[in-house]
SERO-727461 format. One record per residue: residue in one letter; x, y, z of N, C-alpha, C, O, CB in turn. Coordinates in steps of 0.1 Angstrom, whole numbers, plus 5000, padded with zeros to 4 digits. Each point is the difference from the previous one (the first is absolute). Glycine has a CB too. Layout:
N
+----+-------+--------+------+--------+---------+------+-------+--------+------+-------+--------+------+--------+---------+------+
: aa : neast : nnorth :  nup : caeast : canorth : caup : ceast : cnorth :  cup : oeast : onorth :  oup : cbeast : cbnorth : cbup :
+----+-------+--------+------+--------+---------+------+-------+--------+------+-------+--------+------+--------+---------+------+
:  a :     X :      Y :    Z :      X :       Y :    Z :     X :      Y :    Z :     X :      Y :    Z :      X :       Y :    Z :
...
+----+-------+--------+------+--------+---------+------+-------+--------+------+-------+--------+------+--------+---------+------+
END
This chain:
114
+----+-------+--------+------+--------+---------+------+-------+--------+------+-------+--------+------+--------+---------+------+
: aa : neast : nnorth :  nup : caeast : canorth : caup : ceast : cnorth :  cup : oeast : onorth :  oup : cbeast : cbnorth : cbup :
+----+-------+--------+------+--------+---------+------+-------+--------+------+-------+--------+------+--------+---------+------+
:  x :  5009 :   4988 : 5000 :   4991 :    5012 : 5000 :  5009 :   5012 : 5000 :  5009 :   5000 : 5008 :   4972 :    4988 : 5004 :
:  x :  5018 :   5023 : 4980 :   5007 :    5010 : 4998 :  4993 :   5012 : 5011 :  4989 :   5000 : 5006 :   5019 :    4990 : 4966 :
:  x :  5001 :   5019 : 5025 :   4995 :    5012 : 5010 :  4990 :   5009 : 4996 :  4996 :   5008 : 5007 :   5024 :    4993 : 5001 :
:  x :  4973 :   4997 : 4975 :   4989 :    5008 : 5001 :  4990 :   4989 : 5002 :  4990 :   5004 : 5006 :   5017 :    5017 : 4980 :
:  x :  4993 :   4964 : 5010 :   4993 :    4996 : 5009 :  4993 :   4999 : 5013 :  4988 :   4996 : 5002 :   5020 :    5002 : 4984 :
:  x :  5001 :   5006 : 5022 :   4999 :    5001 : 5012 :  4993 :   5017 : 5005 :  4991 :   5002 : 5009 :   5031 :    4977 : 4992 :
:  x :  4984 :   5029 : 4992 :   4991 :    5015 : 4998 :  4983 :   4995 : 4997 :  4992 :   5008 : 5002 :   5032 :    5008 : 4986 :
:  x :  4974 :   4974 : 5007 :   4986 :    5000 : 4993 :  4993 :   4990 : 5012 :  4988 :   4998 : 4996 :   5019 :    5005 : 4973 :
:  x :  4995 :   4993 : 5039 :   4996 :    4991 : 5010 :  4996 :   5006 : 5010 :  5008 :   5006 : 5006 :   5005 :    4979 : 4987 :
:  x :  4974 :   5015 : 5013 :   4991 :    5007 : 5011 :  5005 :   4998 : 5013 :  5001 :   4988 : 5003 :   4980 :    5009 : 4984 :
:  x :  5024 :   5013 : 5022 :   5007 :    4994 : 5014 :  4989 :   4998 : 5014 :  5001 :   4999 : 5012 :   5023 :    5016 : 4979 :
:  x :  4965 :   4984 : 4998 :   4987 :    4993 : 5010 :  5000 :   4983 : 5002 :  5002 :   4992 : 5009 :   4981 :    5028 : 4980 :
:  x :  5016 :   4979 : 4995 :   4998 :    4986 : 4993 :  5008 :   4996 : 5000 :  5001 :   4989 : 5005 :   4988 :    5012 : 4985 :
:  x :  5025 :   5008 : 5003 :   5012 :    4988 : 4995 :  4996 :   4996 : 4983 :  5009 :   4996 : 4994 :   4995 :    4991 : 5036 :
:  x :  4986 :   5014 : 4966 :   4998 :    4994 : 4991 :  4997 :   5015 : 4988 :  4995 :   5010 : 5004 :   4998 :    4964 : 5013 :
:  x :  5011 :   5025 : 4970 :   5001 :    5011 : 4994 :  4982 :   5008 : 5002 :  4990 :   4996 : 5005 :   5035 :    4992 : 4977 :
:  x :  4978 :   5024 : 5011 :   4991 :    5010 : 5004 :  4986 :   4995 : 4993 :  5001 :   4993 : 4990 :   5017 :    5026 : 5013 :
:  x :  4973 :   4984 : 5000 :   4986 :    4998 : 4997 :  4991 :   5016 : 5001 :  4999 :   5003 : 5012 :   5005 :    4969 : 4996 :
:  x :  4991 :   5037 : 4982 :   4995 :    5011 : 5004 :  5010 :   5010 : 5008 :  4996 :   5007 : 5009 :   4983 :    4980 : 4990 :
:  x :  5038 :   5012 : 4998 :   5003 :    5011 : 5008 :  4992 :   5012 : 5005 :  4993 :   5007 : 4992 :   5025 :    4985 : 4998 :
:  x :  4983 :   5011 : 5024 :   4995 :    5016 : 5004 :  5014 :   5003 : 5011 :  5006 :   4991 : 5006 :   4960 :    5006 : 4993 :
:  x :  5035 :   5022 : 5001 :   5008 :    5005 : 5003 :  4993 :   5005 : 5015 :  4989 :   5003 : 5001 :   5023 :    5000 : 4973 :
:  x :  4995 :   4998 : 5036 :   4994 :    4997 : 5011 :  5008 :   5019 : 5006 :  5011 :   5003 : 4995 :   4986 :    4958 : 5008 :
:  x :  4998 :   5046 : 5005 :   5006 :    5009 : 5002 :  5012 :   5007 : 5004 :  5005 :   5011 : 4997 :   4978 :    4984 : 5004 :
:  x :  5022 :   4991 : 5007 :   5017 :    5001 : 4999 :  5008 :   4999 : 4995 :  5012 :   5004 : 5003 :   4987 :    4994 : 5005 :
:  x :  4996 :   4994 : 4976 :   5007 :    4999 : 4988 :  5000 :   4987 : 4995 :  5001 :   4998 : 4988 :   5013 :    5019 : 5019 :
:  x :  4984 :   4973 : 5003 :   5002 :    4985 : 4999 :  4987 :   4997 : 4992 :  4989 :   5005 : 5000 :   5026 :    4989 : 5023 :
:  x :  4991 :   4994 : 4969 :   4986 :    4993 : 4992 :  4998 :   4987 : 5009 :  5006 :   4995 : 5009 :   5000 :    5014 : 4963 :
:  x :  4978 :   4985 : 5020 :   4998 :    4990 : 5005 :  4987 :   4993 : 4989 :  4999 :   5007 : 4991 :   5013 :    5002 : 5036 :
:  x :  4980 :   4980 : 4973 :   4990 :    4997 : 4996 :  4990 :   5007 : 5003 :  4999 :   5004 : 5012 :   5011 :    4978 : 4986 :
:  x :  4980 :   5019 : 4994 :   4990 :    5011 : 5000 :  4993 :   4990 : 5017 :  4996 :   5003 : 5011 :   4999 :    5009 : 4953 :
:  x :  5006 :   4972 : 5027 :   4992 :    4993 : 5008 :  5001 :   4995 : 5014 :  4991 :   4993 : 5004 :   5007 :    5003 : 4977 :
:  x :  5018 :   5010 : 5030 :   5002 :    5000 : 5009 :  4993 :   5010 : 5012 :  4998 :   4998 : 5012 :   5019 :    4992 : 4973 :
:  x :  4981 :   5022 : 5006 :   4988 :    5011 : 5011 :  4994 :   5000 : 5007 :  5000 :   5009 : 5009 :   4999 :    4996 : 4984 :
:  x :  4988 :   4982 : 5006 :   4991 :    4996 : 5007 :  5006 :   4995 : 5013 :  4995 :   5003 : 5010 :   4992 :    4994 : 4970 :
:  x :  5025 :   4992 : 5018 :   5008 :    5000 : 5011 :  5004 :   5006 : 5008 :  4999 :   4997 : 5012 :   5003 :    4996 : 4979 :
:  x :  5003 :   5016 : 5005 :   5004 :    5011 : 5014 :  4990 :   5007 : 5002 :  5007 :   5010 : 5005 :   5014 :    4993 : 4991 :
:  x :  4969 :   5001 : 5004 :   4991 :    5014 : 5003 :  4998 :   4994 : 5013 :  4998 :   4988 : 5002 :   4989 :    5023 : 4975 :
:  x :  5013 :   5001 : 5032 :   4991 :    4993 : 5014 :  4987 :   5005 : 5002 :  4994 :   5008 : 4993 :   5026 :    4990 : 5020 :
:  x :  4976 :   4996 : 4996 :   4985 :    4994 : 5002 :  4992 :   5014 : 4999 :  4991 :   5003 : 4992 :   5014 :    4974 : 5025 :
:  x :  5002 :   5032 : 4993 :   4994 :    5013 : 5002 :  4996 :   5008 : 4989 :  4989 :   5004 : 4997 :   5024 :    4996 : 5020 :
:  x :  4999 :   5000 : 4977 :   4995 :    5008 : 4986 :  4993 :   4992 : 4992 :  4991 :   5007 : 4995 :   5027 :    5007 : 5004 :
:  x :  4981 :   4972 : 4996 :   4993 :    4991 : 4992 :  4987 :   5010 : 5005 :  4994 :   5004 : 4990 :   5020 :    4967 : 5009 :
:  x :  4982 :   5034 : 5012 :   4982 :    5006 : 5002 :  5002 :   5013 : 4996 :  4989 :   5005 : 4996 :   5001 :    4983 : 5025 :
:  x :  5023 :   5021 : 4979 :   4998 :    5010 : 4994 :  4997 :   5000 : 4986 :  5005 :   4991 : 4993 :   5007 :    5016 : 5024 :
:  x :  4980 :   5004 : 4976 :   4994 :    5004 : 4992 :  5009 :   5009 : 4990 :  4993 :   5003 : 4990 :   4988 :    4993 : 5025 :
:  x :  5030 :   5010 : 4984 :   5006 :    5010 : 4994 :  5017 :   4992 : 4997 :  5007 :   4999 : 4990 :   4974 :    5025 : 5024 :
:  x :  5020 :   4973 : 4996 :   5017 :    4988 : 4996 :  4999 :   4987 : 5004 :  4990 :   4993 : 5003 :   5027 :    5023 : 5002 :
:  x :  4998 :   4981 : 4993 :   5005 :    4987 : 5009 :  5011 :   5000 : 5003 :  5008 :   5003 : 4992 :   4980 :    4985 : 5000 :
:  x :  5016 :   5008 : 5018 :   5010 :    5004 : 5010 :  5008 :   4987 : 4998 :  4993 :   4989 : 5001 :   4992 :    5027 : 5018 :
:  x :  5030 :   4982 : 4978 :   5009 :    4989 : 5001 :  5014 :   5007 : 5010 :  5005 :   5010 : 5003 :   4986 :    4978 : 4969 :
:  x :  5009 :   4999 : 5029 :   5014 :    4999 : 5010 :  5008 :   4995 : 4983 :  4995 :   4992 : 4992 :   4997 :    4997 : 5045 :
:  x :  5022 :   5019 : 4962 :   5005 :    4998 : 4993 :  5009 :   4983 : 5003 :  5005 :   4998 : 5011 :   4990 :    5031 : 4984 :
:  x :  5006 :   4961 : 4995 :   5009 :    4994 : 5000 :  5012 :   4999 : 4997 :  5007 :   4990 : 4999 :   4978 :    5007 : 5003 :
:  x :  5016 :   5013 : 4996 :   5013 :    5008 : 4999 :  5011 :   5008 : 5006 :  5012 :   4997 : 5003 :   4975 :    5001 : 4987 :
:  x :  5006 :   5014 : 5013 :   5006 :    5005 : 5006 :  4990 :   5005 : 5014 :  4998 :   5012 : 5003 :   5019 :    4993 : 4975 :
:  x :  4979 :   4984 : 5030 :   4988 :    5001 : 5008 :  4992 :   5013 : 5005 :  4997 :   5003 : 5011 :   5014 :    4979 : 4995 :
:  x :  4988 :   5026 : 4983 :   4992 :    5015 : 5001 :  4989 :   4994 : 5004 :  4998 :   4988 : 5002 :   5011 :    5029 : 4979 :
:  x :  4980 :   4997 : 5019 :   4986 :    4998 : 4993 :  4996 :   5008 : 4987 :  5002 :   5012 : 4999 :   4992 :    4983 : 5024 :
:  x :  5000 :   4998 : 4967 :   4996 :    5007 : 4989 :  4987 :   5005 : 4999 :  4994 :   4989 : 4996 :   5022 :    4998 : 4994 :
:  x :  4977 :   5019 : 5011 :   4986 :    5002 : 4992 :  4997 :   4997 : 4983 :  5007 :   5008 : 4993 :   4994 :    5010 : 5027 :
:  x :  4994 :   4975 : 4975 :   4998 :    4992 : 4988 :  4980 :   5004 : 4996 :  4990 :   4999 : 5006 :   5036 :    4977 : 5002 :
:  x :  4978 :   5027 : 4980 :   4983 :    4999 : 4991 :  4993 :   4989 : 5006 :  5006 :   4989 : 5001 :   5001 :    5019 : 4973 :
:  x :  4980 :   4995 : 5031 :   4987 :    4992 : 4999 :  5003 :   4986 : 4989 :  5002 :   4988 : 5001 :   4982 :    5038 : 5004 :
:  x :  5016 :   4982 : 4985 :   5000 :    4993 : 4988 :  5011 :   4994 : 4993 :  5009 :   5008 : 5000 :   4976 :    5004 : 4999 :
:  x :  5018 :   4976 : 4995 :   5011 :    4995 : 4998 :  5004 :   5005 : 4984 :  5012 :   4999 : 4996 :   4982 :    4981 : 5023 :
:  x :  4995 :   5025 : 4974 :   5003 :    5009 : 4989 :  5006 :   5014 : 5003 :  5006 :   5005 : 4990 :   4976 :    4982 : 5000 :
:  x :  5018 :   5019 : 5022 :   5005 :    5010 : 4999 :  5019 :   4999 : 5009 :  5007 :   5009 : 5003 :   4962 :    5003 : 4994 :
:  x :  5032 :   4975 : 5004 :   5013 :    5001 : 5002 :  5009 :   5000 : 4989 :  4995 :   4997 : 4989 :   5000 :    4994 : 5030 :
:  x :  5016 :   5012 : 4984 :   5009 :    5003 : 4989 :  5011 :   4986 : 4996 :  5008 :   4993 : 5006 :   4989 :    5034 : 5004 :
:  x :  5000 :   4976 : 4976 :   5006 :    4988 : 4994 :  5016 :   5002 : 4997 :  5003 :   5010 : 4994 :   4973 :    4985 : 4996 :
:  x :  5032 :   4999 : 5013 :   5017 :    4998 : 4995 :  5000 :   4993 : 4987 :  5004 :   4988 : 4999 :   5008 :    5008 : 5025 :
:  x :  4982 :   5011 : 4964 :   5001 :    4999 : 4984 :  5015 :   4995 : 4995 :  5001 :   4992 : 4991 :   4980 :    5028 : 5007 :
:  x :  5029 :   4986 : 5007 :   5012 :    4995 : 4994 :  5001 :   4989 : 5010 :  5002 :   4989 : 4994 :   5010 :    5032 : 4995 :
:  x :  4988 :   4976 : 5026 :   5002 :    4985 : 5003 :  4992 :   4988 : 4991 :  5005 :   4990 : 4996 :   5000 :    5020 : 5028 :
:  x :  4982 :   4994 : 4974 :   4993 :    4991 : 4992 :  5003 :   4997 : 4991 :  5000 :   4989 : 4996 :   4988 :    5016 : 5010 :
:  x :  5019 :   5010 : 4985 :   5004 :    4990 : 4982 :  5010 :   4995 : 5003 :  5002 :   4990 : 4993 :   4993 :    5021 : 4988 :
:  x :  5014 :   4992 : 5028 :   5017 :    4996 : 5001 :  4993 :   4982 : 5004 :  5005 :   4991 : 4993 :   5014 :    5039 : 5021 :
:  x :  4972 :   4966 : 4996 :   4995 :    4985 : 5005 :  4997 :   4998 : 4984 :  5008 :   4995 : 4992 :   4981 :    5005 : 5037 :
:  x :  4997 :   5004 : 4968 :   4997 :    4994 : 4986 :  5010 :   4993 : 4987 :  4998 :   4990 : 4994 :   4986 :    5027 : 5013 :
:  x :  5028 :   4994 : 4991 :   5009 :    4996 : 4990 :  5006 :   4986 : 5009 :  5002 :   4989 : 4993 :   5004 :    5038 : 4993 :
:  x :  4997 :   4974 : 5028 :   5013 :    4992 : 5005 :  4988 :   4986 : 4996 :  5001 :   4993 : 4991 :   5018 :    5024 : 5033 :
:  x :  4972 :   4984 : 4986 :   4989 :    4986 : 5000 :  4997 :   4996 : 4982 :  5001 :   4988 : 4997 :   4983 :    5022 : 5031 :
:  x :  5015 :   4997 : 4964 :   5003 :    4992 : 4986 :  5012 :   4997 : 4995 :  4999 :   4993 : 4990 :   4985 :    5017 : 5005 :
:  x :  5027 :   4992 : 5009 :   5011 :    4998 : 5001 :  5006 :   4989 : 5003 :  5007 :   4994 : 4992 :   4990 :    5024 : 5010 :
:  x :  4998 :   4977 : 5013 :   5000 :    4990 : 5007 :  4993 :   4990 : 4994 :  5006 :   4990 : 4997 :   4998 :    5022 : 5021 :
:  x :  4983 :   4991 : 4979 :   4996 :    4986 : 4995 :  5000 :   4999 : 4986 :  4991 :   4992 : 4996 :   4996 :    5005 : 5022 :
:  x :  5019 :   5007 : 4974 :   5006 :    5000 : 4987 :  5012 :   4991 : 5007 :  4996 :   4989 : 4999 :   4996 :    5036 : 4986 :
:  x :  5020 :   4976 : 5021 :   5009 :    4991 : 5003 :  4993 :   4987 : 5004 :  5002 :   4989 : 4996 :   5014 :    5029 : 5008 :
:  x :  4977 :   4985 : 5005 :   4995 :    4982 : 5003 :  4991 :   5000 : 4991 :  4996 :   4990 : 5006 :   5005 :    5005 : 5018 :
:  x :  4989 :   5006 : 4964 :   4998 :    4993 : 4989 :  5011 :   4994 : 4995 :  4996 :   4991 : 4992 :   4987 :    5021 : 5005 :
:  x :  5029 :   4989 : 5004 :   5013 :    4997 : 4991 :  5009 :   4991 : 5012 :  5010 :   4994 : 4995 :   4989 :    5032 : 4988 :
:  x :  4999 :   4973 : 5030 :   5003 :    4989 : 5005 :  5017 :   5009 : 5005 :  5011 :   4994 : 5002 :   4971 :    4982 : 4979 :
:  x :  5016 :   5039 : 5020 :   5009 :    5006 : 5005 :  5000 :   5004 : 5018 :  5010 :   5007 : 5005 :   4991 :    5000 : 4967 :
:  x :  4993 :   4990 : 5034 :   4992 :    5008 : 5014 :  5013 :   4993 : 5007 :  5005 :   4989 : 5000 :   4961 :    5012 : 5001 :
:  x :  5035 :   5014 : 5007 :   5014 :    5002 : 5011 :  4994 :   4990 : 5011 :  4988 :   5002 : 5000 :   5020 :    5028 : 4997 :
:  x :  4995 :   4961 : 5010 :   4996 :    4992 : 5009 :  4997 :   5011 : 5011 :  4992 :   4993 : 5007 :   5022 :    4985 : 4985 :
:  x :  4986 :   5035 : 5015 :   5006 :    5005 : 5013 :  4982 :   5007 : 4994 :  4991 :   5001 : 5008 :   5047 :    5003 : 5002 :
:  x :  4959 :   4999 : 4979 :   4984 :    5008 : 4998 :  4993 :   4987 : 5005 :  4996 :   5004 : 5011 :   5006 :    5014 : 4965 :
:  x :  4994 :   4967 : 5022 :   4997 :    4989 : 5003 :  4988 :   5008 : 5014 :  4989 :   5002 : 4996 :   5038 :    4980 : 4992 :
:  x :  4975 :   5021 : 5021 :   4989 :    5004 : 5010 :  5000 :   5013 : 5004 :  4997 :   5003 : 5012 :   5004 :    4976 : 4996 :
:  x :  5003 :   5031 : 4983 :   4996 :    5011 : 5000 :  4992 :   5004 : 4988 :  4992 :   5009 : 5001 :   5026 :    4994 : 5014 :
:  x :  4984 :   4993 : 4977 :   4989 :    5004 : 4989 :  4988 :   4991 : 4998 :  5002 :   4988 : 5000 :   5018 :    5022 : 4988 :
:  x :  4966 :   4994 : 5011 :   4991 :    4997 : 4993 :  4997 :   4996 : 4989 :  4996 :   5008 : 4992 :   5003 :    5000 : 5019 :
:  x :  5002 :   4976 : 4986 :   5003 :    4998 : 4984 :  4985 :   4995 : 4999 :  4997 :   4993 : 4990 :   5032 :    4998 : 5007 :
:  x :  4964 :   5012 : 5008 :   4983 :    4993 : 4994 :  5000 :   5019 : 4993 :  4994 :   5001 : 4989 :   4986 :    4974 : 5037 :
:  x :  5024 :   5034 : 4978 :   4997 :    5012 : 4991 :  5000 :   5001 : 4990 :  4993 :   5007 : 4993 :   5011 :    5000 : 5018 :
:  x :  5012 :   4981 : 4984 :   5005 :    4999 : 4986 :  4989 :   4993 : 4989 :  5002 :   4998 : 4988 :   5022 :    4999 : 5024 :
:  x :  4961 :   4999 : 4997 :   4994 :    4992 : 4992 :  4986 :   5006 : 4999 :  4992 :   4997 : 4991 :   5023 :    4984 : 5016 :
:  x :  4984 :   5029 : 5005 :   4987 :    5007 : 4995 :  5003 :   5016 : 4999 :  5011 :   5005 : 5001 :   4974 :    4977 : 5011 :
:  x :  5003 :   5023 : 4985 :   5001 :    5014 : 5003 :  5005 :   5008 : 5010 :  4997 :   4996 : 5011 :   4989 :    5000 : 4979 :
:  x :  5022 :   5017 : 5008 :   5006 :    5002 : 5011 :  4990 :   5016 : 4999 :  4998 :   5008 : 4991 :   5032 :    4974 : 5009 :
:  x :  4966 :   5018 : 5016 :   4989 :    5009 : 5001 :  5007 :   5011 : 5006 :  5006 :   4994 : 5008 :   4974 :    4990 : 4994 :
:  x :  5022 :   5028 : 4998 :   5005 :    5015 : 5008 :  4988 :   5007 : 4997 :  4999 :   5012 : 5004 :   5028 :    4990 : 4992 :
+----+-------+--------+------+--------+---------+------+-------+--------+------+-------+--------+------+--------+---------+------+
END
């Protein structure tokens, strides 16, 4: 695994990005990890949602809405090209053994949704 691979890999998951979003301190993560962190309190508020960062253990205030969070467009194409990339080599019987349980190879076979 090379080092922009490892740039493209979620430090929630471990596993490359899905829906990057840019989180207020700078760090990215899966859109789909959010629900995770919000706490309970704010889950009833009406106007945000409140996360303990897993990061850099702040607190963030974050959109109601998961459409109005902000997307990391260049982490996404930079994942998109690598993940066709990758499974272009393992169609070809090339795959680095050390990707083996970090990458998602059922993606290589369906649609890949952002």
């Amino acid at each position: 695994m090379n080092e922009i691979d490892l740039l493209l890999l979620c430090k929630y998951c471990g596993k490359f990005y899905r829906s990057p979003i840019v989180l207020p301190c700078g760090e990215t993560m899966c859109k789909e990890h959010v629900p995770n962190l919000v706490s309970r309190t704010s889950q009833e508020a009406a106007t945000k949602r409140e996360i303990i960062c897993h990061f850099c253990n702040l607190k963030h205030e974050l959109p109601i809405s998961d459409k109005d969070l902000i997307s990391n467009k260049i982490i996404e194409k930079l994942t998109n090209i690598e993940r066709d990339r990758l499974c272009k080599k393992r169609n070809n019987n090339q795959t680095d053994p050390i990707l083996q349980n970090s990458f998602d190879w059922n993606i290589c076979n369906s649609a890949w949704d952002n």
